[in-house]
N, C-alpha and C positions, 0 to 999 in steps of 0.2 A: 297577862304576863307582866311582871314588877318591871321596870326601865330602869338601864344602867345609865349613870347622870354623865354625857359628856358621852356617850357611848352610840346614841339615837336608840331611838324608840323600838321597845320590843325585843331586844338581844334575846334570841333563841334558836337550835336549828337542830335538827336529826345528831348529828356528829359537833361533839365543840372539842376543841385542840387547844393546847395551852403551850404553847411557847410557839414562835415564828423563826427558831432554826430550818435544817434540813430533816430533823425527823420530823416534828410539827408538821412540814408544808410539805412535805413527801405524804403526811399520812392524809392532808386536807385534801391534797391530790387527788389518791388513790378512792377515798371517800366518795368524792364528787364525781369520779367516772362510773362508780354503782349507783349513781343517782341520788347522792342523799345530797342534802342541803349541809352544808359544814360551813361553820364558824371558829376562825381563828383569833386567840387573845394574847397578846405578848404585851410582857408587864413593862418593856423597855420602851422608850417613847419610836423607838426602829426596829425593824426587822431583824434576824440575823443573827444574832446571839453568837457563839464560840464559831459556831460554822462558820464564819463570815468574814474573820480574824484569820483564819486556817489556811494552809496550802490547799485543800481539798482533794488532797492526795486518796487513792477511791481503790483496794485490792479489789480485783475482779479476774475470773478466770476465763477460758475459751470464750474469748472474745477474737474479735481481727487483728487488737494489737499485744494480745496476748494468749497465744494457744493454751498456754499451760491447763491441763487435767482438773475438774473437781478435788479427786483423789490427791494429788498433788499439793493444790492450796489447800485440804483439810488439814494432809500430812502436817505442814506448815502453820498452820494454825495450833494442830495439838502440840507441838515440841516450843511454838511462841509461848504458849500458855501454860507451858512446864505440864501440860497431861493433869491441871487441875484447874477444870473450868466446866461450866455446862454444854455437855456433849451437845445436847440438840440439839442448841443455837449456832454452834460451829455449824454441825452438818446441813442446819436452816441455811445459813451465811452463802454454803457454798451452792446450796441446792439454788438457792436463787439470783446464784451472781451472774451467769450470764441472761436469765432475762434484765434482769433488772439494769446491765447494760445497754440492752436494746432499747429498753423505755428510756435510762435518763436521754438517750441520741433522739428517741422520736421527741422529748420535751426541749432537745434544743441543749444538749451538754454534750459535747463532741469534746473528746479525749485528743489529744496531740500527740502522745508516748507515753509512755510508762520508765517504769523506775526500781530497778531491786534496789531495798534497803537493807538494813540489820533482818537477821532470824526470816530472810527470805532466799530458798532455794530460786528462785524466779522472778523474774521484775512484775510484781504482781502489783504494783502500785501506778494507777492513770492516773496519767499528769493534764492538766488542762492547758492552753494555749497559753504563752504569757502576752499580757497585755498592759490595759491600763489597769485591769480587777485582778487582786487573787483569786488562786483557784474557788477557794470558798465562798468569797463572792459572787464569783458569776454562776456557783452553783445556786445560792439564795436568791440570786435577779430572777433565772429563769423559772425557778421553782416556782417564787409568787409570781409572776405572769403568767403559767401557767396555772395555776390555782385561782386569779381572778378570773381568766380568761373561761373558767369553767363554771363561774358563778359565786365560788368562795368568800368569803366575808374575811378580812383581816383589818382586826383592831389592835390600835398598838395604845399603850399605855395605860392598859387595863390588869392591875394583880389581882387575880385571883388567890384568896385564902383558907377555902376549904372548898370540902368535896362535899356534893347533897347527897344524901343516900335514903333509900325507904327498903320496905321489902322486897322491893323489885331489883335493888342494888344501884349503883351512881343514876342520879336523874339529873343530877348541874353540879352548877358551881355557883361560889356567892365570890360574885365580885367588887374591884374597890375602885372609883374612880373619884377622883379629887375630894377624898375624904368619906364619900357616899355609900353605899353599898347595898347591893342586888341579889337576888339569885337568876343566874342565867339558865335555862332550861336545854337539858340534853336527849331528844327524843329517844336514840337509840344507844347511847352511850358518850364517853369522855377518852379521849386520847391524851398522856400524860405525858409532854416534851419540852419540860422546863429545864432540862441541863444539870449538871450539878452541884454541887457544894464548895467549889474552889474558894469562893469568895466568903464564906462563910468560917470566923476563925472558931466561933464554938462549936460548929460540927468535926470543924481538923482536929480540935484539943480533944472531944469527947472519942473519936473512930482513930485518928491516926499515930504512927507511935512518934516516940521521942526526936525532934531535930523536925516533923514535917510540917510544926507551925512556922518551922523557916521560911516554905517553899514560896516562891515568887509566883501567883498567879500572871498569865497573859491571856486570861479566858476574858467572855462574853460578862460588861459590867454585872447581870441577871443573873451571876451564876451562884444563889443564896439557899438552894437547896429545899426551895420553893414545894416543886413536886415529892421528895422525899416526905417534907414533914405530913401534907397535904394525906396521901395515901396509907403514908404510920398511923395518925388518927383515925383511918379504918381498918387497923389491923392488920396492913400489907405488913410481908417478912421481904427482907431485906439480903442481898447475895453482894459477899465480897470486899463488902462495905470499909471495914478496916484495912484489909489487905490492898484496898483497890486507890487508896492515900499514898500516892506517890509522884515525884518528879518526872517531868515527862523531856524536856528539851533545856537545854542552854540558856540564859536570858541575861539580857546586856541590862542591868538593872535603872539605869539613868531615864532611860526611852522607854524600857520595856518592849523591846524587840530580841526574838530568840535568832540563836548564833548558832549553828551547826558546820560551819567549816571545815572542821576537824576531817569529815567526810569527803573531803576534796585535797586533803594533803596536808591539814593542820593535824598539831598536839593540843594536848590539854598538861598547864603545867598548874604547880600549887605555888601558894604564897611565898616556902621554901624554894620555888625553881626545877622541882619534880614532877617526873610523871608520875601519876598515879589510877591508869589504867590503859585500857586498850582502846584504844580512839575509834577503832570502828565496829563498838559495841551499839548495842541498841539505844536509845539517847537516855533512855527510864536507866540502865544500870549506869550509863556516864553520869548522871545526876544520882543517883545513889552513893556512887564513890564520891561526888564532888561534895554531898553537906558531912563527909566522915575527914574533908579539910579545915583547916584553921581559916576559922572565919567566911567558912565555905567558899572563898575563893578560887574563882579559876581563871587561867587567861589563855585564852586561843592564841597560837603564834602559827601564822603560815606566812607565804610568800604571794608575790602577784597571779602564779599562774595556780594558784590554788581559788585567789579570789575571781580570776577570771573564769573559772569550771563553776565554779559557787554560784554564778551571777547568769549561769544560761540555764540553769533548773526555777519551775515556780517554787520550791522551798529558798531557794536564793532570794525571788523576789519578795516575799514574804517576811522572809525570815531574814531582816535587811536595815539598817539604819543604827545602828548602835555607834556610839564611840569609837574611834577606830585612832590607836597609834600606829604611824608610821617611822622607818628608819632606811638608809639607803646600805646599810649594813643588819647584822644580828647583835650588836655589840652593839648598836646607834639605838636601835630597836627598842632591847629590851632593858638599857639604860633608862630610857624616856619611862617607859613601864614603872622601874623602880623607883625613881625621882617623885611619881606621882601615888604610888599604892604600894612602898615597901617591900614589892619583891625580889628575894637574894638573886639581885642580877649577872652574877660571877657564874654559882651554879646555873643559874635558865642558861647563859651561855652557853655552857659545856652539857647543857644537858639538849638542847639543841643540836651540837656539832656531831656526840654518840648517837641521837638518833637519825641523825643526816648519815654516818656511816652505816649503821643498820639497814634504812632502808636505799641506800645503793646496793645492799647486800642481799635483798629483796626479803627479809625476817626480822622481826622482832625481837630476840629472846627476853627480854626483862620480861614484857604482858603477853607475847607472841602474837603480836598484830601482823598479819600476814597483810594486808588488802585495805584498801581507803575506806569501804565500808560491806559490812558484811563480809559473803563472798567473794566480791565483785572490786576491780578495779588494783594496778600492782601500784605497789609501795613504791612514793617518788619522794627526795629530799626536798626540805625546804632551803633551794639555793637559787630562786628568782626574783632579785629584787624589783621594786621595794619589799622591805619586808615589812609582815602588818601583827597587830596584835590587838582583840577585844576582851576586857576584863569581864566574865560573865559567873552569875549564883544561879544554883540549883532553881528551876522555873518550872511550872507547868502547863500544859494546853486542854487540859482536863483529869479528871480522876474515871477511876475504872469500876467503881463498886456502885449500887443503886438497889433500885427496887426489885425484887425477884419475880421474875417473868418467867411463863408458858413457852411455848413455842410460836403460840399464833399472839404472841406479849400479850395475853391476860395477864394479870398482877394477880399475885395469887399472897394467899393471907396466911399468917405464922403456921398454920395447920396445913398447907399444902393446897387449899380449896381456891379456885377463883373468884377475885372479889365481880360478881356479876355488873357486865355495863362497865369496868374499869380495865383499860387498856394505857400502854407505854411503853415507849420507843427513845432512843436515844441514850444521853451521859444520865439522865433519872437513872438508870436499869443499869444490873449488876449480871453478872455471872458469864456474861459471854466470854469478855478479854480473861475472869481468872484470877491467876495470882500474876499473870506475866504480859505481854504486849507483842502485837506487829503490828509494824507501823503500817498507816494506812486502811487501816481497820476502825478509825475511831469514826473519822464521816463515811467510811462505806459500810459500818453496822447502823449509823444512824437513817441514812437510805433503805437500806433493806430491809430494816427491823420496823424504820415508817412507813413502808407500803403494808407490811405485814401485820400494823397495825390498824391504818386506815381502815384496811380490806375486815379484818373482825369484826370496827365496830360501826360498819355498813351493814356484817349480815346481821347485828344484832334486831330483834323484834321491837319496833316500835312498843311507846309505853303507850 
């Protein structure tokens, strides 16, 4: 066996995984409790990738801190997904959400609460403890502890650039390290969990449409669309891909920290000092409406007790450190705002004041924002000083579209056939979210969709 240089001697094992997110080290997991030898390669000098960065917000159903139905979060699922997405994968999602709770608690990922968001009948989203790590982090610590702990190899700063293939189907990968390059050996197959294409601006320009080479990535440096091209060169067909090129959250562009306040009592106004949607929409259409503004501009304006509701959820902690104007009025407020970034601070004013009467009124009529977010939570004015305000452009936490997967994530190739030996879990893979999103589903498809990768190509037949 060839030696990857910087790598030690020999790099080969039953199962090799390519990326050290929570799909990757979910599937290396799963691998290694069937007994296989698994080898993990992440191209980043760390662990972690987008997962890591994340709230680790996790949909999961009949569990202890969430009874809610299978039935129930499918429902929820197909109407998130506007009813055009890959059926199976939904009904996989939900068929294995409550084991899949049980294991991440036996691995040492204990939930704290849950959380309904947008396009959720149910607080379908487990929230992790806060601490000193975000959710997504403490999901990645314990993930690779338990992954060494079972004998797993994980090497960091090794890209991989292709995929080996014979007539047997994927047998390695060739890999790169400080200019070098190997072929690494896959006894029984290749798990593919490099994440997506956010950072990549010639994959946004060729899939995505007009306005989303704007979007502000706040992904996993690694996210260059690695695994996609890798599996295209053998043919894999690809789900969603265009569609799946979209904003996902808020983003305070200076720090590059995403800002969802709005969910706690904030608006969203434009350059002009307008609203321009429904603040307790899903975050993907609030960033939709927001690059259709001048200079895609927005600026969160709430109050204190908004930012103190904000600050005791892990999307608070996370989702935290931007810019922040303050004023001991609305007029002190969003003066400061205008003096610095040009917006008509006459109209934010008054556009302000009408939705302070509005929501004492408990309704919206201009967007019809009933509720702080989603369903969930009634309509309160912003009338507790300080009052705060963060300037934020259309961002993202990932894209939705990839490579087109099986149910048991075989990749399957432009004819519908599976590429044999080649499996993939994670933001690589397409078809599950669709054309549409719930939140909470992006690191708990990359969970479920990793074991259910793992577990494949453990049963696959030694070469």
């Amino acid at each position: 066996m060839a030696k990857v240089a910087g790598g030690g001697a020999g790099l080969a094992a039953d199962v090799v995984v390519l990326g050290g997110g929570a799909a990757g080290l979910m599937a290396a997991v799963e691998a290694a409790d069937a007994g296989r030898e698994v080898l993990v390669l992440e191209k980043q000098p760390a662990i972690g990738g987008s997962t890591a960065l994340s709230g680790g917000y996790v949909a999961l159903c009949e569990t202890d801190l969430q009874p809610g139905t299978r039935d129930e979060l499918l429902a929820d699922l197909r109407a998130s997904h506007r009813h055009d997405a890959q059926d199976d994968l939904s009904v996989a999602y939900v068929d294995d959400a409550p084991d899949t709770y049980r294991r991440l608690n036996d691995l040492g990922i204990r939930f704290a609460g849950t959380m309904q968001f947008a396009n959720m009948s149910r607080a379908w989203g487990h929230e992790l403890p806060l601490g000193d790590q975000g959710g997504g982090a403490q999901i990645v610590d314990r993930l690779a502890a338990a992954a060494r702990d079972r004998g797993v190899r994980i090497v960091a700063g090794v890209r991989t650039t292709r995929l080996v293939s014979d007539d047997a189907g994927v047998v390695g990968v060739v890999a790169e390290v400080d200019g070098h390059r190997s072929v690494v050996a896959a006894g029984r197959g290749v798990v593919v969990a490099t994440g997506g294409f956010t950072r990549n601006p010639d994959l946004i320009k060729a899939y995505g449409r007009p306005g989303t080479e704007d979007i502000l990535p706040i992904t996993g440096a690694g996210s260059h669309g690695d695994g996609l091209l890798m599996a295209s060169a053998l043919g894999a067909a690809t789900s969603y891909v265009g569609r799946g090129v979209a904003p996902t959250t808020p983003v305070e562009p200076a720090t590059g920290k995403g800002c969802v306040v709005n969910y706690h009592g904030g608006i969203l106004l434009n350059r002009e000092g307008r609203r321009f949607c429904d603040e307790s929409a899903v975050y993907v259409d609030l960033c939709w409406a927001g690059l259709a503004q001048t200079d895609h501009f927005m600026v969160q304006v709430f109050d204190d007790a908004a930012r103190a509701a904000y600050a005791t959820t892990m999307v608070g902690q996370v989702m935290s450190g931007g810019d922040t104007f303050t004023g001991d009025t609305v007029e002190e407020l969003l003066g400061a705002v205008a003096d610095a970034t040009g917006l008509d601070a006459a109209t934010a004013v008054a556009t302000v004041h009408e939705y302070n009467r509005y929501a004492s009124a408990g309704a919206d009529p201009v967007f019809g924002r009933r509720h702080l977010i989603g369903t969930d939570g009634a309509l309160r004015p912003i009338d507790q000083p300080p009052f705060q305000a963060i300037v934020v452009v259309p961002g993202t936490t990932h894209f939705n579209g990839g490579l087109r997967v099986a149910a048991d994530m075989a990749v399957v190739d432009v004819f519908g056939d599976p590429i044999p030996r080649l499996f993939a879990a994670g933001e690589v893979t397409g078809g599950f979210h669709g054309s549409g999103y719930m939140p909470a589903t992006h690191v708990g498809s990359a969970l479920i969709f990793g074991r259910r990768a793992g577990r494949s190509a453990a049963q696959v037949s030694r070469r």
